[in-house]
N, C-alpha and C positions, 0 to 999 in steps of 0.2 A: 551644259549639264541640266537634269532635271529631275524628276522626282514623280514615280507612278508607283500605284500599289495594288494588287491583285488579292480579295480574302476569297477562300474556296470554305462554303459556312453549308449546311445542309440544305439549305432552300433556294442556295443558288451561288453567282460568283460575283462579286462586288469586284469591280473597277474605278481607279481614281489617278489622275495627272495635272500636276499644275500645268503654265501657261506660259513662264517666262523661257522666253529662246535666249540664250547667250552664248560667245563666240570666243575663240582663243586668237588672242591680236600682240604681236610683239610692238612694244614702246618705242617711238622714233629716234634714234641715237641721240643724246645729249650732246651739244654743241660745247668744247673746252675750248682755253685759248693756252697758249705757251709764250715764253718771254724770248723774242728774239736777240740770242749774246750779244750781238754787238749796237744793233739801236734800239734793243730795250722795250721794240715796239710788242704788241699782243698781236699773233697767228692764231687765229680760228684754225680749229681740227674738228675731227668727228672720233667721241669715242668708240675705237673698234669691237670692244667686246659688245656681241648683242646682248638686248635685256630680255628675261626670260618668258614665255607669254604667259600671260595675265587673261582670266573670262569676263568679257565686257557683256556687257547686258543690252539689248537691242530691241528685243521687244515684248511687251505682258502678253501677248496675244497670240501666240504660238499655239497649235491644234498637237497634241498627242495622242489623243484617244479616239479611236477609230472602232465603226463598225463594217464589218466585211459578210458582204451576202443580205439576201433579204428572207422573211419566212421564219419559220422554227429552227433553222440551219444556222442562226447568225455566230458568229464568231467575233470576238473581241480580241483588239491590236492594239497596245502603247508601247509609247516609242521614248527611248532615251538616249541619253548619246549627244553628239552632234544634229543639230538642226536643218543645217544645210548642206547639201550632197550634191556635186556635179552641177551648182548653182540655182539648186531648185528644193523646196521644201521636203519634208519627210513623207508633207500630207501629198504633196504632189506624185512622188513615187508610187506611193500605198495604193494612190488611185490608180495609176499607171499599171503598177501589180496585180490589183483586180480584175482590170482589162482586160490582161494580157495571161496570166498563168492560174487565175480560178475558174473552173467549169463549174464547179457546185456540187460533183458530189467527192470532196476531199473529206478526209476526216483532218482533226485537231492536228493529227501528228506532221502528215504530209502538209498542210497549211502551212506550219512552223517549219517544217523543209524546203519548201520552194520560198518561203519567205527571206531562209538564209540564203538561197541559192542566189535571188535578186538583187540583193543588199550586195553580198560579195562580187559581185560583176560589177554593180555599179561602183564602188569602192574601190576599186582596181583601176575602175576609167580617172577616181581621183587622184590616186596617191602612185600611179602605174605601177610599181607594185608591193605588194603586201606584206614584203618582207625589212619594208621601211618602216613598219610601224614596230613600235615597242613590246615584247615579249609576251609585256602584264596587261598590256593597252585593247582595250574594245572600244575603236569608238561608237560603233554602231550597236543600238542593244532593242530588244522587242520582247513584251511579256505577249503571248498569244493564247488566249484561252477563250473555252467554251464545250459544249454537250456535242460530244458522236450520237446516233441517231438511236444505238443498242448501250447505249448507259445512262446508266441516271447519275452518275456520279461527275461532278465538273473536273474537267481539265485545263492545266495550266504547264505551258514549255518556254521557259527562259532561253532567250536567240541572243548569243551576241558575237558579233563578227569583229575580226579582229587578221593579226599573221594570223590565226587559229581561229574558225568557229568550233563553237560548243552549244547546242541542245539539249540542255536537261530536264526531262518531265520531273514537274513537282510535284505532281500530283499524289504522286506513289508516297509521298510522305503525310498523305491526308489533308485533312483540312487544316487550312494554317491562312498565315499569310506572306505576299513574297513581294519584295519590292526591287526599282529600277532605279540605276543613277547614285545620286547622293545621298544612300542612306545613312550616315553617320550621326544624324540625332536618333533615327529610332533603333541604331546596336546600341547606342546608349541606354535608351528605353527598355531596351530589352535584355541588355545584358543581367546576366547570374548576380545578385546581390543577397548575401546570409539574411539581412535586416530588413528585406522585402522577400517572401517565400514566394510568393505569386506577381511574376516580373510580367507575364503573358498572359491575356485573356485564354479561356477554353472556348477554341474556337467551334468546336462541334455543339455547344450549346447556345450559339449565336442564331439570332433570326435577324433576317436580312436587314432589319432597319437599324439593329445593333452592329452589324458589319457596314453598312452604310457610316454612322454615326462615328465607329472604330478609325475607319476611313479618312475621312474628315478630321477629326482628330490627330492623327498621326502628318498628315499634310500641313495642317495649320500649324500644328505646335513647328514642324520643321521650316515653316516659313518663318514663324513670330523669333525663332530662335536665332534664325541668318539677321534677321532683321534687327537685333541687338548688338550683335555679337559684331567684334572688329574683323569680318572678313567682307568679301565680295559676295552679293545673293545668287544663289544658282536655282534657287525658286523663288517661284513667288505667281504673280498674276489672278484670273480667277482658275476655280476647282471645276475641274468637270467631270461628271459621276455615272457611271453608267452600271445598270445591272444586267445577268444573264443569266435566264432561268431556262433546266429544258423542257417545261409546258410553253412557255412564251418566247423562248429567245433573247436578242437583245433590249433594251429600252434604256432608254435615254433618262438620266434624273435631273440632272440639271447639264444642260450646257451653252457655253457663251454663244452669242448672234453678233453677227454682222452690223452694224448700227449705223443712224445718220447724224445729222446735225441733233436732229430733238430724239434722237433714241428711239 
């Protein structure tokens, strides 16, 4: 599981994804014994009922936030979901997909289309076939956003593949913001309360360092909150923050490096 957020604010599109990869692992059967009736002795068994799987945490350093293209063209990709696909990373794919199915001049929409088109092929080579996965289940999910070259207005298309993909432009509901994964602390945040009138920023009167800030804030509180709280963290690591303007394109705000012994 993980945790990305996407704000669409008038001066541009703020992007943000923690770091932490984790993994769904079922627990190794618990070793019983039984009383053998007539000497009494103890029989090791294995209990047969599996235990249900549980998300292990594996590593703070998992890349989610991608830029795609070079130029004024760039387009921005976070990724949620599962980590691992057909024994290779998310980031390994994304690259592979750039490769292989961007020529450069797609717009927004079609990006977010062949992006599901790749995922589900690939996904199919893991689970062969797709009607083994559960109903409600997406594991694979992608916020894709960024400027077509005849709008000034950002765009942002929610991918997540599953038996069923679904492609929704969000943009059509203005500026807002839209998140990936485990958002359960910020529908908290956000839900309808009598005794708070103003549960949601007004996003159209944001300037990017206020969406930037927004950002960070809704990540951290969701981390500090796992981080209390009696369950298993599905975020956490560091924040990587990316903005995309369409005078500039993508730009990096902060993102993690590679390091050595002395950093």
């Amino acid at each position: 599981m993980t945790l990305t957020i996407s704000l669409r604010v008038p001066d541009g599109i703020v992007m943000a994804s923690d770091s932490l990869l984790t993994i769904q692992t079922q627990l190794p059967p618990k070793e019983e014994f039984v009383r053998c009736p007539k000497c009494e002795g103890r029989i090791p068994h294995a209990r047969i009922a599996p235990s249900p799987p549980v998300p292990v945490s594996i590593s703070p350093n998992g890349q989610k936030l991608f830029c795609l293209g070079e130029g004024e063209k760039n387009v921005g990709i976070s990724s949620f979901g599962i980590g691992f696909l057909t024994g290779r990373t998310i980031e390994s794919h994304i690259r592979e997909f750039e490769k292989i199915s961007v020529y450069g001049n797609e717009n927004i929409e079609q990006i977010a289309n062949k992006l599901e088109e790749y995922f589900r092929i690939e996904l199919t080579k893991e689970v062969g076939d797709l009607s083994n996965i559960s109903e409600n289940e997406s594991p694979i999910g992608f916020q894709v956003a960024g400027y077509d070259t005849d709008v000034s207005c950002g765009k942002t298309f929610l991918v997540k593949i599953g038996r069923r993909s679904e492609i929704e432009p969000l943009h059509i509901k203005g500026y807002g913001c839209t998140f990936g994964g485990d958002g359960r602390v910020i529908q908290k945040l956000w839900k309808e309360d009598p005794y708070i009138p103003i549960a949601m920023p007004n996003f159209h009167l944001l300037t990017l360092q206020d969406a930037i800030d927004y950002a960070i804030f809704l990540m951290q509180t969701t981390i500090q909150f796992q981080r209390f709280a009696t369950m298993i963290p599905t975020c956490g690591g560091d924040i990587d923050i990316a903005i995309i303007t369409h005078q500039e394109g993508f730009m990096w705000i902060e993102r993690k490096e590679l390091v050595g012994v002395y950093r």
